[in-house]
C-alpha positions as CSV (number, residue, x, y, z in Angstrom):
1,X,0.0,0.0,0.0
2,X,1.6,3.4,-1.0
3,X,0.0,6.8,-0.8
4,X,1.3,9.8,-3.0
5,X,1.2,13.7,-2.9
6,X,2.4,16.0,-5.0
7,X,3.9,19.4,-4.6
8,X,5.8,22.5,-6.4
9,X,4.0,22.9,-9.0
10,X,3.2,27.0,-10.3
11,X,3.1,29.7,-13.0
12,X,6.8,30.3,-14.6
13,X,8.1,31.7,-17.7
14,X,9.2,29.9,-20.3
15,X,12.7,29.0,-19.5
16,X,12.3,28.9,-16.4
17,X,12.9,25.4,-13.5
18,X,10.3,24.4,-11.2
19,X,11.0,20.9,-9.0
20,X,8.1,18.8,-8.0
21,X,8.3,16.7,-5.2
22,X,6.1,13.1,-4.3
23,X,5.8,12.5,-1.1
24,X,4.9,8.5,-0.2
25,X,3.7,6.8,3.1
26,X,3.3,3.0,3.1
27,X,5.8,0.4,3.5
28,X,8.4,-1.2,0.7
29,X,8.5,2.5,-1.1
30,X,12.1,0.9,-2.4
31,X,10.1,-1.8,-3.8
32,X,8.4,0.2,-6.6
33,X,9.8,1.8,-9.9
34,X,8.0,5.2,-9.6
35,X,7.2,7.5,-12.7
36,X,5.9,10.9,-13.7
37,X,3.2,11.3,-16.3
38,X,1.6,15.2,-17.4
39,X,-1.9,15.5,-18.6
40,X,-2.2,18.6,-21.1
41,X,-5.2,20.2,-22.1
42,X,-7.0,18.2,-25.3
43,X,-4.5,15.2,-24.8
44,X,-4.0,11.8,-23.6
45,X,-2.2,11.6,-19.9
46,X,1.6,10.5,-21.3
47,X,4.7,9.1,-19.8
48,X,7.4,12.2,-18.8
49,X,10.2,9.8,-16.7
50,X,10.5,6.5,-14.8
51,X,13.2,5.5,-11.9
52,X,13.6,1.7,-10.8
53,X,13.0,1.3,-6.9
54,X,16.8,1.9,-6.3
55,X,17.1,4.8,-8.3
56,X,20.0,3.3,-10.6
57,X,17.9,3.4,-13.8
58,X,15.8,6.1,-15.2
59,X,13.6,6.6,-18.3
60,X,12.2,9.7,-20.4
61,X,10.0,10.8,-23.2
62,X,11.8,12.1,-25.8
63,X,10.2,15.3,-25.6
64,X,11.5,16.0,-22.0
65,X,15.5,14.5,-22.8
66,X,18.0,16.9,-21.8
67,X,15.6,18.9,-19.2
68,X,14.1,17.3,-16.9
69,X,16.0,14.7,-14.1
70,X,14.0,12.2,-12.3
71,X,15.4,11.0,-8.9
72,X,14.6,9.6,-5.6
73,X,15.7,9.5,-2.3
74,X,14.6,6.1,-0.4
75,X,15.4,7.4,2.8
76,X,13.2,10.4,2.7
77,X,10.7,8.3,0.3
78,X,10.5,11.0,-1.9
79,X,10.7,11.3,-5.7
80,X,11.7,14.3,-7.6
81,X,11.6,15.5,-10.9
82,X,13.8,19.1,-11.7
83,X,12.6,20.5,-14.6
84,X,15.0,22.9,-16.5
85,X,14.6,25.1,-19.6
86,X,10.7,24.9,-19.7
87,X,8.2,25.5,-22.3
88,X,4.7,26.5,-22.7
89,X,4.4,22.8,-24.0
90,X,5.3,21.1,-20.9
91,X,1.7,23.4,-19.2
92,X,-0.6,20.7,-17.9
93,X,-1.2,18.4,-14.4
94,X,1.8,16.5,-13.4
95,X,1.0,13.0,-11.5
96,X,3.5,11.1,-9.4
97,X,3.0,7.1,-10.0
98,X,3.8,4.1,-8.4
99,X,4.7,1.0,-10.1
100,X,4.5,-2.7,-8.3
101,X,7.9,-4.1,-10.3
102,X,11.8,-2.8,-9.8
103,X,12.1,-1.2,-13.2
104,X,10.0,1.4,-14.3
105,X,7.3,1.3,-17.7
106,X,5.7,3.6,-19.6
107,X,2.5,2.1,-19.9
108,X,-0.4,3.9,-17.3
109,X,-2.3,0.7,-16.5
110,X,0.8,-0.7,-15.2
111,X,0.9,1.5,-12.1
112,X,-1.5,0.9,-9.5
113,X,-0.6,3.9,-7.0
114,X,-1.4,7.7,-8.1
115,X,-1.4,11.3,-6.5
116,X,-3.8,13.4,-6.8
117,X,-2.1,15.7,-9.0
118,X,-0.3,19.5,-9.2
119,X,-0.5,21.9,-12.3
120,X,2.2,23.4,-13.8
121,X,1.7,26.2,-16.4
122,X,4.6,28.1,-18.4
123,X,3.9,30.9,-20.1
124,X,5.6,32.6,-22.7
């Protein structure tokens, strides 16, 4: 059983960093791969970055490659994703996921676990 809660999201300008944080409570946190997905408006929710449960692999979208760093911090059970050189594109509702397997997918239905969300909007 994990439970997950966003936070940092905002308003900033295009170019700009914002880093969200997920908070988890439950036991076994190092146990599951976690991953970020972004909902825009008039699209699909889609896979942003993954992180295996000890934090030695990561995955992301091609659109976010070269911004954006996932990582985690077992200890703290905490994921984070830094977001660097942002665009109006990247505006919608970030969701922190949890994933019941070590390495991470980019497929929604396989995570079971999911926060409630936190917007991020760039503008330009």
């Amino acid at each position: 059983q994990v439970q997950l809660g966003e936070s940092g999201g905002g308003l900033v300008q295009a170019g700009g960093s914002l880093r969200l944080s997920c908070a988890a409570s439950g036991s076994t946190f190092s146990s599951y791969a976690m991953g970020w997905f972004r909902q825009a408006p008039g699209k699909e929710r889609q896979f942003v970055a993954g992180i295996s449960g000890s934090g030695g692999n990561t995955d992301y979208a091609d659109s976010v490659k070269g911004r954006f760093t996932i990582s985690r911090d077992n200890i703290k059970n905490t994921v984070y994703l830094q977001m660097n050189s942002l665009k109006p594109e990247d505006t919608g509702i970030y969701y922190c996921a949890a994933q019941p397997a070590y390495y991470p997918g980019r497929t929604r239905s396989f995570y079971v676990y999911w926060g409630q969300g936190t917007q991020v909007t760039v503008s330009s």
